[in-house]
C-alpha positions in Angstrom: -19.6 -10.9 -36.6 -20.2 -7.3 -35.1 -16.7 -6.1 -33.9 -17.0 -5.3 -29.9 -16.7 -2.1 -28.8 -13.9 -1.2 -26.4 -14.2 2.3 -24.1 -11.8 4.1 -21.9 -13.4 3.6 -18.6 -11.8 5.4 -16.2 -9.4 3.3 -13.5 -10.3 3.5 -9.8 -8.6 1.4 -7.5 -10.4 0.7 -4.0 -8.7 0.4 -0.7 -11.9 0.3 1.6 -11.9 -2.4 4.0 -14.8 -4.4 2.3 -12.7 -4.8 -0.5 -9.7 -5.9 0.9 -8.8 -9.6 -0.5 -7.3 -12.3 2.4 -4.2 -13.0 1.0 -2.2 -15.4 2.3 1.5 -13.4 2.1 -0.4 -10.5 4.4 -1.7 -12.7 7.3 1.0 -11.7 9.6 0.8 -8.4 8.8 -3.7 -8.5 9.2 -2.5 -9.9 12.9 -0.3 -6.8 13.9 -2.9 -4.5 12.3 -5.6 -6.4 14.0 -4.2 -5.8 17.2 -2.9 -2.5 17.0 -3.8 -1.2 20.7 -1.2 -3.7 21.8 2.0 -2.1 19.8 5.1 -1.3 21.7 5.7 2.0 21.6 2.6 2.8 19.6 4.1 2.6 16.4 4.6 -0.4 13.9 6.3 -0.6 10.6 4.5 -2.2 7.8 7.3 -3.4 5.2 6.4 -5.2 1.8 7.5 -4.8 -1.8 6.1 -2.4 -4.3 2.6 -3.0 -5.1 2.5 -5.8 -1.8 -0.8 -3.9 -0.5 1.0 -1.8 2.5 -1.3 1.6 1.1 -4.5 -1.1 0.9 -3.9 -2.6 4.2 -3.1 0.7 6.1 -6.4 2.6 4.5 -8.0 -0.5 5.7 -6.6 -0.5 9.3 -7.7 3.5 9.7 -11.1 2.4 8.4 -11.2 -0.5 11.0 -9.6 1.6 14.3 -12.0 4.2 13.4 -14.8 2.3 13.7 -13.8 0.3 17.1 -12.6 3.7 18.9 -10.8 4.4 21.9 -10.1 2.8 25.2 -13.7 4.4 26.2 -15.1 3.9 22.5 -15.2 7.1 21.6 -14.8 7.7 18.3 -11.2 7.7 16.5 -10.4 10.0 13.8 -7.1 8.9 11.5 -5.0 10.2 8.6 -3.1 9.2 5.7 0.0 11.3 4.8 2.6 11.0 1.8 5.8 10.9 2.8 5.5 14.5 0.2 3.0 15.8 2.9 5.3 16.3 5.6 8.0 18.5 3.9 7.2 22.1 5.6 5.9 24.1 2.4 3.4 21.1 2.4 2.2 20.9 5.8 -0.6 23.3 6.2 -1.7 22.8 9.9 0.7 22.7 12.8 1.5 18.7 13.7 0.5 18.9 17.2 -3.0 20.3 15.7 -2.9 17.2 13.6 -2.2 14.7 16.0 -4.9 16.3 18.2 -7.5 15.6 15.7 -6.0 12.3 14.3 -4.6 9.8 16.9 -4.3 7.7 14.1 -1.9 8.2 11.6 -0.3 6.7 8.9 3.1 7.8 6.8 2.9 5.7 3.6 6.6 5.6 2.1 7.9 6.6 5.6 11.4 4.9 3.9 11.0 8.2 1.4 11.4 10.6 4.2 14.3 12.4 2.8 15.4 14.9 4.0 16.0 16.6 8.2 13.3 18.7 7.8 11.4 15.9 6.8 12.0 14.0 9.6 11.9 16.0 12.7 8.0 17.1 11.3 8.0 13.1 11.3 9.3 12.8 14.8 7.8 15.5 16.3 4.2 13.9 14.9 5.2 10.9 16.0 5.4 12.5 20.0 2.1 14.3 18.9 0.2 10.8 18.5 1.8 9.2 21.6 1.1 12.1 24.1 -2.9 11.8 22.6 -2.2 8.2 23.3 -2.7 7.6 19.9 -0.9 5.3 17.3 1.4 5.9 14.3 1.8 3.5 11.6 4.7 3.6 8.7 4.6 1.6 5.8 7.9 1.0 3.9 9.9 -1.3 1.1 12.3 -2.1 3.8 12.7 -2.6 7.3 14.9 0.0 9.2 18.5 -0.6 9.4 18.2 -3.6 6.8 20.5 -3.8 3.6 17.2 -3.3 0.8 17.1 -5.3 -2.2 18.0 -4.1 -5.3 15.2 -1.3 -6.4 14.2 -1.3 -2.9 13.6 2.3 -1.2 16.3 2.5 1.3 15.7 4.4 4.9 18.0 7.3 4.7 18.1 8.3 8.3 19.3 12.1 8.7 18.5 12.6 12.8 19.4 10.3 14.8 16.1 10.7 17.3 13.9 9.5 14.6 15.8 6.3 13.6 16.1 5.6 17.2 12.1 5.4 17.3 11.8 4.1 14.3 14.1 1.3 15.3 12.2 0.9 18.4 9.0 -0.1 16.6 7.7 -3.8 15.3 8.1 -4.7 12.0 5.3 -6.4 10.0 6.2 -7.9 6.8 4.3 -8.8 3.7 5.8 -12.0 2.5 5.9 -13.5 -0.8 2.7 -14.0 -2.6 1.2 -17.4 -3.1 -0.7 -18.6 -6.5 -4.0 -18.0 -4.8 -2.0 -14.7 -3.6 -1.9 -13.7 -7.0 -5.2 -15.0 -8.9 -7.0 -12.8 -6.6 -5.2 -10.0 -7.4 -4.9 -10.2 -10.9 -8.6 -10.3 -10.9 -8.8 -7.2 -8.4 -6.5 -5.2 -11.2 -8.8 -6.1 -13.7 -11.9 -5.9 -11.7 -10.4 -1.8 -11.0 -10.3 -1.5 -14.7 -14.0 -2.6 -15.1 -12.2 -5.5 -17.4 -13.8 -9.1 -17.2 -11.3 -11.4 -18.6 -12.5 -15.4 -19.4 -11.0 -17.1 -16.4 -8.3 -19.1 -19.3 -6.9 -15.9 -19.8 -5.7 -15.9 -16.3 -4.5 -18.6 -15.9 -2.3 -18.1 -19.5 -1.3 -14.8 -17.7 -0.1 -16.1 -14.4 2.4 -18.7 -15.5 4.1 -16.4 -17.7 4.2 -13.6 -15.4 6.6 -12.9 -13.0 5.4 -13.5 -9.8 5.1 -10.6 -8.3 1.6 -8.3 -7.6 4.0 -5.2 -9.6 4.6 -7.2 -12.7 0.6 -8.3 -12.8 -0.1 -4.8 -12.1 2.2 -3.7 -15.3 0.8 -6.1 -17.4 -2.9 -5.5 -16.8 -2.0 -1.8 -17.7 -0.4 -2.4 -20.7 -3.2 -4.9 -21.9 -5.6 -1.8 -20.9 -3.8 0.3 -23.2 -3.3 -2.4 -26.1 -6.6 -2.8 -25.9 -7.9 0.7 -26.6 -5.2 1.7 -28.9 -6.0 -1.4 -30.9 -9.8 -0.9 -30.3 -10.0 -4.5 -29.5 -10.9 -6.7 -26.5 -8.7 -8.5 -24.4 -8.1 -12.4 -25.9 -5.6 -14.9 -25.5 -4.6 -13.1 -29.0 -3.4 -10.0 -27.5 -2.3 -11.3 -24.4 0.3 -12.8 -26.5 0.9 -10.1 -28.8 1.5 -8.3 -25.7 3.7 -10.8 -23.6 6.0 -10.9 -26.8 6.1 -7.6 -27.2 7.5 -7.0 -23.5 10.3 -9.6 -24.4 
């Protein structure tokens, strides 16, 4: 029997809105997105653990404000920024410029905001989007002020104004995934891969996996890799080989 050919495909991971999954953990979170003219203060915090779908969920909400537009339905432009893209030497236009052309902005990491420089350029976007009656949207391992979890980014607040806003915002949580949470993502990983897995695999996968989307998204990278350093497909044989390996 022929031996199957295995490629290095490259890995593209899609956060449009048509390819968001509905997982059940993120409904509450879908609901605040969902109804973002109506958040207090015009902010919201969007808090899950690593890998939960906070960057695929607020790529998707830009996407979906964009395309319903303003009060009068004019249309909305928006912006992603790294917590990295608002240190000073990073920042290449002025904020208020920013916020002028993007009522709709989003600070993925916002917990990484390290240092005072960091956050006032923070703060003082965060006035931006309000005064265009826009809306600011932070997404974060943690919710502000709580004690995080053990490998949990932790918000270190350096000026008081800005935790006091931050505060003052909603919290959305991801909660923990479901089974049906995780089968769909674990076929999204591999899907992102362009890797088509017999459906027995999965299942061998998922119950000796830790449940968490992190750990399925480290273990559909390191079969990826097995795979092409091995120049083999991926089987039930090097899942295992794999699995016990990681022991």
């Amino acid at each position: 029997m022929p031996r199957q050919l295995t490629f290095a495909l490259p890995t593209t991971v899609d956060y449009s809105l048509t390819s968001l999954c509905p997982l059940g953990c993120q409904a509450d979170a879908r609901t605040w997105l969902n109804n973002w003219r109506d958040w207090p203060n015009h902010g919201l915090v969007l808090m899950g653990a690593q890998a939960s779908g906070k960057t695929h969920l607020a790529q998707a909400w830009l996407e979906s404000a964009q395309e319903q537009g303003g009060a009068g339905k004019e249309q909305l432009q928006g912006q992603l920024l790294r917590a990295a893209d608002l240190a000073p030497e990073r920042l290449a236009a002025s904020l208020g410029q920013l916020a002028a052309e993007c009522p709709l902005v989003v600070i993925d990491d916002a917990d990484q905001l390290a240092s005072l420089a960091m956050q006032e350029g923070a703060l003082h976007l965060y006035h931006a989007v309000q005064r265009r009656g826009g809306y600011l949207l932070l997404t974060a391992r943690s919710a502000p002020g709580q004690v995080a979890d053990e490998g949990a980014a932790r918000w270190g607040f350096a000026l008081a104004d800005w935790a006091s806003r931050v505060r003052a915002m909603a919290v959305a949580a991801i909660g923990q995934p479901g089974d049906q949470d995780l089968r769909q993502v674990l076929s999204k990983l591999f899907n992102d891969r362009q890797l088509l897995p017999d459906p027995a695999l999965q299942d061998y996968l998922l119950a000796r996996t830790e449940r968490s989307f992190a750990s399925l998204g480290q273990l559909v990278a390191a079969l990826d890799a097995y795979s092409l350093l091995h120049q083999r497909p991926i089987t039930l044989p090097l899942a295992r080989q794999v699995l016990e390996n990681s022991v």
